[in-house]
N, CA, C and O atoms as a GROMACS GRO file, in nm:
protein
  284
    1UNK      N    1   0.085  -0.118   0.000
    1UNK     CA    2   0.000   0.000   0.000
    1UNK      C    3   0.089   0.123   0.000
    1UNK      O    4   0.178   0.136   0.083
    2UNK      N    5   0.057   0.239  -0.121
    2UNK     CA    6   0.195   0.363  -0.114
    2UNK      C    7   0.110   0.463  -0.079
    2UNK      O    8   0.162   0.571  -0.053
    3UNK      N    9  -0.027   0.451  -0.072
    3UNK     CA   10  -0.106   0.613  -0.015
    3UNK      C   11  -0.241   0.509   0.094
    3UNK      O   12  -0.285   0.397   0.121
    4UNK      N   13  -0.253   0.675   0.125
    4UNK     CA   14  -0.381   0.618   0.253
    4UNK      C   15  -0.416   0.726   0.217
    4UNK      O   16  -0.348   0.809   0.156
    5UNK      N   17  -0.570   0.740   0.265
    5UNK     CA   18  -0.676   0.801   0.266
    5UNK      C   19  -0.725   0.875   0.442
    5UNK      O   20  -0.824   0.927   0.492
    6UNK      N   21  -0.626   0.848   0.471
    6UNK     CA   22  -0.661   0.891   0.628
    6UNK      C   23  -0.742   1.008   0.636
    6UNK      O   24  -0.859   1.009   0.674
    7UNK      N   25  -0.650   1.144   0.585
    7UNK     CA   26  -0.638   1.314   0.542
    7UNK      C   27  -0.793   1.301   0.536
    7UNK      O   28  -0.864   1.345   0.626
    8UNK      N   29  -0.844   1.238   0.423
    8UNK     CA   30  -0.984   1.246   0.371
    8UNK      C   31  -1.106   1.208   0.473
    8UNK      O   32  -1.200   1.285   0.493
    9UNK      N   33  -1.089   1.063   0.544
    9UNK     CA   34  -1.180   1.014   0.626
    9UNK      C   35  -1.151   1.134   0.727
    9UNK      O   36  -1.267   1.147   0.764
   10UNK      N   37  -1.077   1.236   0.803
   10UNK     CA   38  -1.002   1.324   0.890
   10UNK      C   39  -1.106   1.433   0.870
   10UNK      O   40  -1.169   1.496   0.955
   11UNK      N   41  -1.110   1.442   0.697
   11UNK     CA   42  -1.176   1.641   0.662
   11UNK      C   43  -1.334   1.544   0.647
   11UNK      O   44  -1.430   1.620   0.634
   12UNK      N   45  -1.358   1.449   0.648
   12UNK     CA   46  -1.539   1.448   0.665
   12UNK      C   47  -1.547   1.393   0.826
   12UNK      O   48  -1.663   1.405   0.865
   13UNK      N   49  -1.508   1.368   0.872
   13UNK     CA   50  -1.564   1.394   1.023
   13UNK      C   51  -1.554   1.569   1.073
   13UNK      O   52  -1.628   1.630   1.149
   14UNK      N   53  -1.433   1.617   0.998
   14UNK     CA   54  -1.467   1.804   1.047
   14UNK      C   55  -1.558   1.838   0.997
   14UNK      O   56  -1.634   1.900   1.071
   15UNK      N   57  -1.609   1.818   0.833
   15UNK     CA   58  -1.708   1.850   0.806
   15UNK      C   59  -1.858   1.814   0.778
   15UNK      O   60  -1.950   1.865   0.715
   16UNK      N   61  -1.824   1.637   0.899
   16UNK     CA   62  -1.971   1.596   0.938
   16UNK      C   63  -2.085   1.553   0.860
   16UNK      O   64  -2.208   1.555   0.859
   17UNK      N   65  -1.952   1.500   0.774
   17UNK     CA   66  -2.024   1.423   0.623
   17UNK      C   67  -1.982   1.251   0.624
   17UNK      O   68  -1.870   1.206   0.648
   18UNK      N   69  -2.091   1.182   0.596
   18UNK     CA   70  -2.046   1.039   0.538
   18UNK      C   71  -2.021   1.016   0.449
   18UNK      O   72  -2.048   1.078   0.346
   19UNK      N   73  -1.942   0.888   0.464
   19UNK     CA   74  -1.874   0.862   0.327
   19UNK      C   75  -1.984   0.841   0.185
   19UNK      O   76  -1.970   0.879   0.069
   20UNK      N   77  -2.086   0.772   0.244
   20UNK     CA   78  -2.187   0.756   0.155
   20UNK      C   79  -2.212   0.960   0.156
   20UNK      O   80  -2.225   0.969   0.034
   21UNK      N   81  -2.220   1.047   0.185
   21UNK     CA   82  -2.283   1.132   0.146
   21UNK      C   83  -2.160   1.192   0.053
   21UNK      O   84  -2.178   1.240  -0.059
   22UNK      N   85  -2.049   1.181   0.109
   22UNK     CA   86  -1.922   1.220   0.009
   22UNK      C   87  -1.953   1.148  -0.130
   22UNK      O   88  -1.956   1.214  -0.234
   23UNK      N   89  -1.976   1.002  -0.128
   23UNK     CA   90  -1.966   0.938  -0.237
   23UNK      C   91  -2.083   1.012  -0.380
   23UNK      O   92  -2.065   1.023  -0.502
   24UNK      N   93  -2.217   1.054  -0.275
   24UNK     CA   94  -2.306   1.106  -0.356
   24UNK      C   95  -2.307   1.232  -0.438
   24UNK      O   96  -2.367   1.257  -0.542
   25UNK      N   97  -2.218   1.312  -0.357
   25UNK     CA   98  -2.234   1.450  -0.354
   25UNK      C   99  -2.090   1.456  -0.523
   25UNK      O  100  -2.093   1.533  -0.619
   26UNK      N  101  -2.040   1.401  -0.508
   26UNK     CA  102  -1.891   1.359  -0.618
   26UNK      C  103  -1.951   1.300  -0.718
   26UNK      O  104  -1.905   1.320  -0.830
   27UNK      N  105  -2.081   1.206  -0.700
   27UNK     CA  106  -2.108   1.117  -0.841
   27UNK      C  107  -2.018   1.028  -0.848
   27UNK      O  108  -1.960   1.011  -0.955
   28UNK      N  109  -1.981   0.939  -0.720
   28UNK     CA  110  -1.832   0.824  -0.758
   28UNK      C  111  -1.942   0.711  -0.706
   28UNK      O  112  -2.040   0.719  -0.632
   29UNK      N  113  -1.890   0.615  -0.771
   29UNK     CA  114  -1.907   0.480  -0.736
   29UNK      C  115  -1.955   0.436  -0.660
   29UNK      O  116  -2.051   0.513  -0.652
   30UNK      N  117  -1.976   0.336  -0.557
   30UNK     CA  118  -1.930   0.280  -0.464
   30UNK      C  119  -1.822   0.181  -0.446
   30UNK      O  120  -1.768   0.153  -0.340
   31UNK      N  121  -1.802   0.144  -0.534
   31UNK     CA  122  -1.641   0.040  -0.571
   31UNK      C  123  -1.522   0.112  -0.566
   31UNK      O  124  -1.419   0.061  -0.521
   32UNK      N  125  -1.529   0.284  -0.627
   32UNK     CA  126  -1.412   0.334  -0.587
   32UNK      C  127  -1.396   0.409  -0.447
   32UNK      O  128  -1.288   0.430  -0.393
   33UNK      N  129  -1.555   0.458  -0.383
   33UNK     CA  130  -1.530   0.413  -0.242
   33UNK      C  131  -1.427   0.334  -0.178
   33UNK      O  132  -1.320   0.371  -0.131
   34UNK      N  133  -1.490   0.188  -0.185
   34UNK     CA  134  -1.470   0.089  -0.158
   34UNK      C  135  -1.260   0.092  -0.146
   34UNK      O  136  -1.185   0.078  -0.050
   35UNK      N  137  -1.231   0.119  -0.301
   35UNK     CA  138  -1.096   0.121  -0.335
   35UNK      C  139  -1.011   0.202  -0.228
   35UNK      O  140  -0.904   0.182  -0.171
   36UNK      N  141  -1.127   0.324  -0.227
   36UNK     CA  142  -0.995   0.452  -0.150
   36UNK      C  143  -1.016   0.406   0.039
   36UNK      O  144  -0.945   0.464   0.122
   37UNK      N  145  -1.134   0.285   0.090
   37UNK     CA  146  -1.136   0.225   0.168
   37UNK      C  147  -1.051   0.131   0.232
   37UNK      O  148  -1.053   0.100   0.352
   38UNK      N  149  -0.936   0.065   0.092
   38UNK     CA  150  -0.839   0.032   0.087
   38UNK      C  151  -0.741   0.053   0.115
   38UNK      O  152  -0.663  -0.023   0.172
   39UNK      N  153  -0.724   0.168   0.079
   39UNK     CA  154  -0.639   0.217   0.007
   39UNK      C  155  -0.588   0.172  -0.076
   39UNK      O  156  -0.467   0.160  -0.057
   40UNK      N  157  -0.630   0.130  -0.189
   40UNK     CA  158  -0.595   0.133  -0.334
   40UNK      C  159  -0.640   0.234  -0.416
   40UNK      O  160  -0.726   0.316  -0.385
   41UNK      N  161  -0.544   0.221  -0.584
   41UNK     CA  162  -0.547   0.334  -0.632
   41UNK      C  163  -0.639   0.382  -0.698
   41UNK      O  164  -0.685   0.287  -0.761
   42UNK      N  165  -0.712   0.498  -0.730
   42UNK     CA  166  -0.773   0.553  -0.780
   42UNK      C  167  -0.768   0.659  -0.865
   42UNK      O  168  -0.668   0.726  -0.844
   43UNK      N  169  -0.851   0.710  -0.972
   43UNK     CA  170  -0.792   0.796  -1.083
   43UNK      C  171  -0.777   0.979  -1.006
   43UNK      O  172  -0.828   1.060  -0.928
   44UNK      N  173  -0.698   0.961  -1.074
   44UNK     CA  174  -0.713   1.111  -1.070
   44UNK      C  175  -0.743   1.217  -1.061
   44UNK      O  176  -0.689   1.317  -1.012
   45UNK      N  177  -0.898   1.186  -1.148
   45UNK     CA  178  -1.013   1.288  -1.191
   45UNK      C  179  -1.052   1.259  -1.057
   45UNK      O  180  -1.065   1.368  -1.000
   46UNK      N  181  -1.090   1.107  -0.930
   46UNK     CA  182  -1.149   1.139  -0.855
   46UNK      C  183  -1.087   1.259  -0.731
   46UNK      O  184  -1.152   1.345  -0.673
   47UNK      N  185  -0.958   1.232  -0.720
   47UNK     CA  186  -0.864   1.324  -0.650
   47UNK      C  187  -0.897   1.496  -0.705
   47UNK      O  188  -0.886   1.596  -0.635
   48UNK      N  189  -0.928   1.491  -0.811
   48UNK     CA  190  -0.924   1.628  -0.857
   48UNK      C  191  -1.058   1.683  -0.853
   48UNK      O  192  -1.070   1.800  -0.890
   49UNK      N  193  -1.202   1.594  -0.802
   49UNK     CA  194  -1.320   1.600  -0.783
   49UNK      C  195  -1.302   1.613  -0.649
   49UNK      O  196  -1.354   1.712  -0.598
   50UNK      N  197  -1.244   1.541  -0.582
   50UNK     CA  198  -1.216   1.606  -0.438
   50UNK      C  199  -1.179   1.712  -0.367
   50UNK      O  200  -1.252   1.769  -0.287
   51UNK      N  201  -1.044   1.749  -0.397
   51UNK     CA  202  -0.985   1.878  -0.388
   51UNK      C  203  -1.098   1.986  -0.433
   51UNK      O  204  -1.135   2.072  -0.352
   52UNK      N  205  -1.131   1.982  -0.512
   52UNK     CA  206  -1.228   2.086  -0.594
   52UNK      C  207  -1.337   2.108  -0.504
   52UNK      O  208  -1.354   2.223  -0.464
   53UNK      N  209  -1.442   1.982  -0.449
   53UNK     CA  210  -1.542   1.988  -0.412
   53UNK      C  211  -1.532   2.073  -0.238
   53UNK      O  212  -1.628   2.130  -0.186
   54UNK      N  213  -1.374   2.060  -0.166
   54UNK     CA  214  -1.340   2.076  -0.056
   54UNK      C  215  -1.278   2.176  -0.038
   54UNK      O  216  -1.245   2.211   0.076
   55UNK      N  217  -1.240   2.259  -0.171
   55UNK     CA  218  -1.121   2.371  -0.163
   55UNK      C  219  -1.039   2.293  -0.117
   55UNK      O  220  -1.071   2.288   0.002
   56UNK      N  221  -0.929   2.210  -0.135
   56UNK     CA  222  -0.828   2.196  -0.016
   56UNK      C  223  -0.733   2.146  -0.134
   56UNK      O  224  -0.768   2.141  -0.252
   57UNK      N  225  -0.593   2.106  -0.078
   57UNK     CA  226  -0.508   2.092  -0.164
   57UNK      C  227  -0.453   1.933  -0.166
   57UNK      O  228  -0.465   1.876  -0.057
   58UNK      N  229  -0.414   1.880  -0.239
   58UNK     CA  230  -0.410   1.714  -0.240
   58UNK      C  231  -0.385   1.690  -0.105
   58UNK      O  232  -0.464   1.634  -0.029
   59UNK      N  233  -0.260   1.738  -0.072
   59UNK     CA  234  -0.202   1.668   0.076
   59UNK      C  235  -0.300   1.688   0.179
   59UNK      O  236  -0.255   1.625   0.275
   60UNK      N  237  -0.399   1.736   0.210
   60UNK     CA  238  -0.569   1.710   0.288
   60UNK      C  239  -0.634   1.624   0.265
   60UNK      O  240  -0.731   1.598   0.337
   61UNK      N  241  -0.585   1.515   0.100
   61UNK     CA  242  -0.710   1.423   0.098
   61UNK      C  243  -0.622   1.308   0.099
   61UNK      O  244  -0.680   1.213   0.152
   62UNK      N  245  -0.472   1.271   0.051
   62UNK     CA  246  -0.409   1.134   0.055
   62UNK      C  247  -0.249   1.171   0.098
   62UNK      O  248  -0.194   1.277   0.069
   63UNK      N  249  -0.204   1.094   0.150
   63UNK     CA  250  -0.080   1.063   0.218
   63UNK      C  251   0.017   0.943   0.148
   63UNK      O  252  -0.017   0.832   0.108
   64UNK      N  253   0.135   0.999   0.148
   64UNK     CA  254   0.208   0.855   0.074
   64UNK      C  255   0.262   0.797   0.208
   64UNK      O  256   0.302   0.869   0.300
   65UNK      N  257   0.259   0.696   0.212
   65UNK     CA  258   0.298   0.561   0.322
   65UNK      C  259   0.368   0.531   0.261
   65UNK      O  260   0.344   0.515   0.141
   66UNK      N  261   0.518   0.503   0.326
   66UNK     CA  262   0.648   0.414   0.259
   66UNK      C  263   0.664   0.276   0.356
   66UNK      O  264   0.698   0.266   0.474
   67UNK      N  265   0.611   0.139   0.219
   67UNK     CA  266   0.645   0.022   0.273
   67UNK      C  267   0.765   0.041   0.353
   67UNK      O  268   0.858   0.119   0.333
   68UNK      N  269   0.746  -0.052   0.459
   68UNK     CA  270   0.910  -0.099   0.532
   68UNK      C  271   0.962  -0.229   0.426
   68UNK      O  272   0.896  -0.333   0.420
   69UNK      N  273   1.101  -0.208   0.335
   69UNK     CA  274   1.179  -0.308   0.318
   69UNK      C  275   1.191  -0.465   0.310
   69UNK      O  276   1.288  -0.504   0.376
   70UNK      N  277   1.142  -0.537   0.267
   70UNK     CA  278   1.151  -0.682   0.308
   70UNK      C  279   1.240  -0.754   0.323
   70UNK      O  280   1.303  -0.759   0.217
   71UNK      N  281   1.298  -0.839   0.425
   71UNK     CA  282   1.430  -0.895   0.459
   71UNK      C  283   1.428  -1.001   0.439
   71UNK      O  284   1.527  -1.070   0.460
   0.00000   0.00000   0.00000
C-alpha cells in the first residue's frame, strides 16, 4: 500500500459528512469508495473532484505511506 486516505476520512468527520454522502455528492461509485477504503489506487479525476469539491489541496485528501523493506 503507497497512499492512505486517512487526510480524507479526517476532513469528513470536520465536516460531518459520510462517506456515503461524500460518495453522492462527487457522483463516484461505490467500488471506488470501496478502493480509496483500501487504500488502493484511484484515478485522478477522482482526487481532482475532491480537492475541488473541498477547496483543499491534495495533501488534505491522501498521504504517501512508505512500505518498510523486506528482509
Amino acid at each position: 500500500m503507497g497512499f492512505s486516505f486517512k487526510p480524507l476520512w479526517r476532513l469528513l468527520i470536520d465536516k460531518d459528512m459520510s462517506k456515503t454522502e461524500y460518495r453522492e455528492a462527487l457522483g463516484l461509485s461505490s467500488a471506488t469508495l470501496a478502493k480509496m477504503g483500501k487504500g488502493e489506487y484511484v484515478s485522478m479525476e477522482v482526487l481532482d473532484k475532491t480537492c475541488n469539491h473541498f477547496g483543499v489541496p491534495l495533501h488534505e485528501i491522501v498521504e504517501h505511506v512508505t512500505e518498510a523493506p523486506e528482509v
